[in-house]
C-alpha positions as CSV (number, residue, x, y, z in Angstrom):
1,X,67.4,-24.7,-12.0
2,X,64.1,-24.1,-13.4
3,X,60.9,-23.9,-10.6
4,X,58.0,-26.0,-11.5
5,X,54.7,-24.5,-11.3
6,X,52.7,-24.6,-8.3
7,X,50.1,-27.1,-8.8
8,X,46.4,-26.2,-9.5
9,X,43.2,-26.9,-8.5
10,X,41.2,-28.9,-12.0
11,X,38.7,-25.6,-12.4
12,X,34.6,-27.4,-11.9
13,X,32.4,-26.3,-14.6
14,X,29.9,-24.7,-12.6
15,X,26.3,-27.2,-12.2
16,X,23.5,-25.5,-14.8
17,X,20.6,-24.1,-13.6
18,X,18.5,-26.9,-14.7
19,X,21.1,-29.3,-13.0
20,X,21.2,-27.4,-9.4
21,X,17.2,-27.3,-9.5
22,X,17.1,-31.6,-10.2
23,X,19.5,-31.7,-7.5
24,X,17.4,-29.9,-5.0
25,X,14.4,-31.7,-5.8
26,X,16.1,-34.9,-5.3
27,X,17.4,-33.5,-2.4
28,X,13.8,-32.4,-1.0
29,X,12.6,-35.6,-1.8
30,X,14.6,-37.8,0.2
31,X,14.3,-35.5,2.9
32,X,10.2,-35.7,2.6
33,X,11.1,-40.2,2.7
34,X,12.9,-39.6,5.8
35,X,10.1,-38.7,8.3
36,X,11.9,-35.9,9.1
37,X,10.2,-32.4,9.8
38,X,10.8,-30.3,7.4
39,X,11.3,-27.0,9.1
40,X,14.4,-28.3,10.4
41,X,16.3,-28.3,7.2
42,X,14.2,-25.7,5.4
43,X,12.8,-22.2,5.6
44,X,9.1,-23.4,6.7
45,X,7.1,-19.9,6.4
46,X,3.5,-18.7,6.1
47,X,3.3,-15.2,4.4
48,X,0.1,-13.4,5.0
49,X,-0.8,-10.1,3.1
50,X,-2.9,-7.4,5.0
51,X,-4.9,-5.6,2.6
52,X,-8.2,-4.2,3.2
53,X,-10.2,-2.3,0.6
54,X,-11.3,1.3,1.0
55,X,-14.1,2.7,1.2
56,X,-15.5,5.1,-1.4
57,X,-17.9,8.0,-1.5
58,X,-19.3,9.0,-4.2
59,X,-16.9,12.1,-4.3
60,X,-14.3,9.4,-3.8
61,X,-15.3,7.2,-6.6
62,X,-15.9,10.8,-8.8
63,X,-12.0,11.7,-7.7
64,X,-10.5,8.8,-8.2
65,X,-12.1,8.3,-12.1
66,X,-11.2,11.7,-12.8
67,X,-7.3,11.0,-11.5
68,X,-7.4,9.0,-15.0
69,X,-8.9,11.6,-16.7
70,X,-12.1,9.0,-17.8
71,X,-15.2,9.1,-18.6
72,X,-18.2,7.0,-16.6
73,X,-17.7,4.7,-19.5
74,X,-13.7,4.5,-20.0
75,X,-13.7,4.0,-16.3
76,X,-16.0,1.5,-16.3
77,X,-14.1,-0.2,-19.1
78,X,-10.9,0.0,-17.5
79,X,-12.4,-1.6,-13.7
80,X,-14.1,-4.2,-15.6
81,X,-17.9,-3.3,-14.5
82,X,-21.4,-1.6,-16.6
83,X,-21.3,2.0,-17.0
84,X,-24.7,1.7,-14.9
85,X,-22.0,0.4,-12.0
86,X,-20.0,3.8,-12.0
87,X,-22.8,5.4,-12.0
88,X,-24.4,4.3,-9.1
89,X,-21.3,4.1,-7.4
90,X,-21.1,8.6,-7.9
91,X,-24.5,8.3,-7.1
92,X,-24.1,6.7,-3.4
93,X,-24.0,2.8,-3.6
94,X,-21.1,1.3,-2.7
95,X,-18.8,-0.2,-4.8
96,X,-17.7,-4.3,-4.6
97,X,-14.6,-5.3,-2.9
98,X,-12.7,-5.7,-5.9
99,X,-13.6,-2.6,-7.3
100,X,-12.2,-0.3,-4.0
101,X,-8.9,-2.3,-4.3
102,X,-8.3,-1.4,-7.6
103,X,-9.3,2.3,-6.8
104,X,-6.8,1.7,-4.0
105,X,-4.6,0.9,-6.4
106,X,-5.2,3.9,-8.6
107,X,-5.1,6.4,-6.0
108,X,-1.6,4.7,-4.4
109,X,0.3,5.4,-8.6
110,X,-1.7,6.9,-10.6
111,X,0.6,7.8,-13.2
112,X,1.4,4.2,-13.8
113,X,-2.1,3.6,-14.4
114,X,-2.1,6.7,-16.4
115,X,1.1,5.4,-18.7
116,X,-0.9,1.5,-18.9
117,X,-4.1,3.5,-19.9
118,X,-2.1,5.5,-22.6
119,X,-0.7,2.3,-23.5
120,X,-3.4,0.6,-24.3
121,X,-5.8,3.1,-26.1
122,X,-6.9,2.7,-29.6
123,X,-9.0,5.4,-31.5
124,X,-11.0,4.5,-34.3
125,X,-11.9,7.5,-36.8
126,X,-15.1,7.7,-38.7
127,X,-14.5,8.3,-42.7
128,X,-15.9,11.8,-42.4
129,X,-13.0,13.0,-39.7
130,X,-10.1,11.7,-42.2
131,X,-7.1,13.8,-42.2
132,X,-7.2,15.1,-38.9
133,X,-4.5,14.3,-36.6
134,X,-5.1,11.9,-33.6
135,X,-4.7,13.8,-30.5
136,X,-4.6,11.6,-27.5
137,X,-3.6,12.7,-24.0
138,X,-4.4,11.5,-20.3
139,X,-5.0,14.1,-18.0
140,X,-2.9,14.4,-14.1
């Protein structure tokens, strides 16, 4: 007497991605319709990020360009602002907002700022200087 094989289960192709997000918006949706609050079906959060710039000397602002391994110019280049800007910033003015957060920034990796800067040089060679090798490094 031969034994029958155990019934099985029909295997569900799984929903797609682009199936599963539809649902969840239709889902939402109705859920929005019934008047319901929303933070009793869902996750309701508010994320707040606590980041204050630095403040910067000018032996700050001089140690932090030099991290790079840039001049005034390169650094100013790199932060966005005039060479004048960096140079009034070593000089005792302080520098904007912005600019201390991305010196946070700097001084919290700056070998990954040193590999995007490598990354993202070009060097452009006068006719006279033909033939010599490019040499580029970026100091530690």
């Amino acid at each position: 007497m031969s034994k029958k094989p155990a019934a099985t289960k029909a295997k569900r192709k799984p929903k797609s991605v682009g199936r599963q997000i539809a649902d969840g918006l239709r889902e939402l949706v109705e859920d929005m319709k019934s008047g319901r609050p929303l933070d009793e079906k869902y996750n309701v959060r508010t994320v707040k990020i606590e980041l204050k710039p630095g403040e910067y000397s000018p032996k700050e602002v001089v140690a932090t360009r030099e991290l790079l391994g840039l001049s005034q110019a390169l650094f100013a280049t790199f932060l966005g602002v005039s060479t004048n800007a960096v140079q009034t910033w070593e000089q005792g003015q302080k520098p904007s907002g912005i600019a201390c957060r991305f010196m946070d920034e700097i001084r919290r990796d700056p070998d990954y700022w040193r590999r995007r800067l490598k990354s993202s040089v070009s060097v452009t060679r006068p006719a006279a200087m033909a033939g010599r090798r490019n040499r580029i490094t970026v100091s530690k």
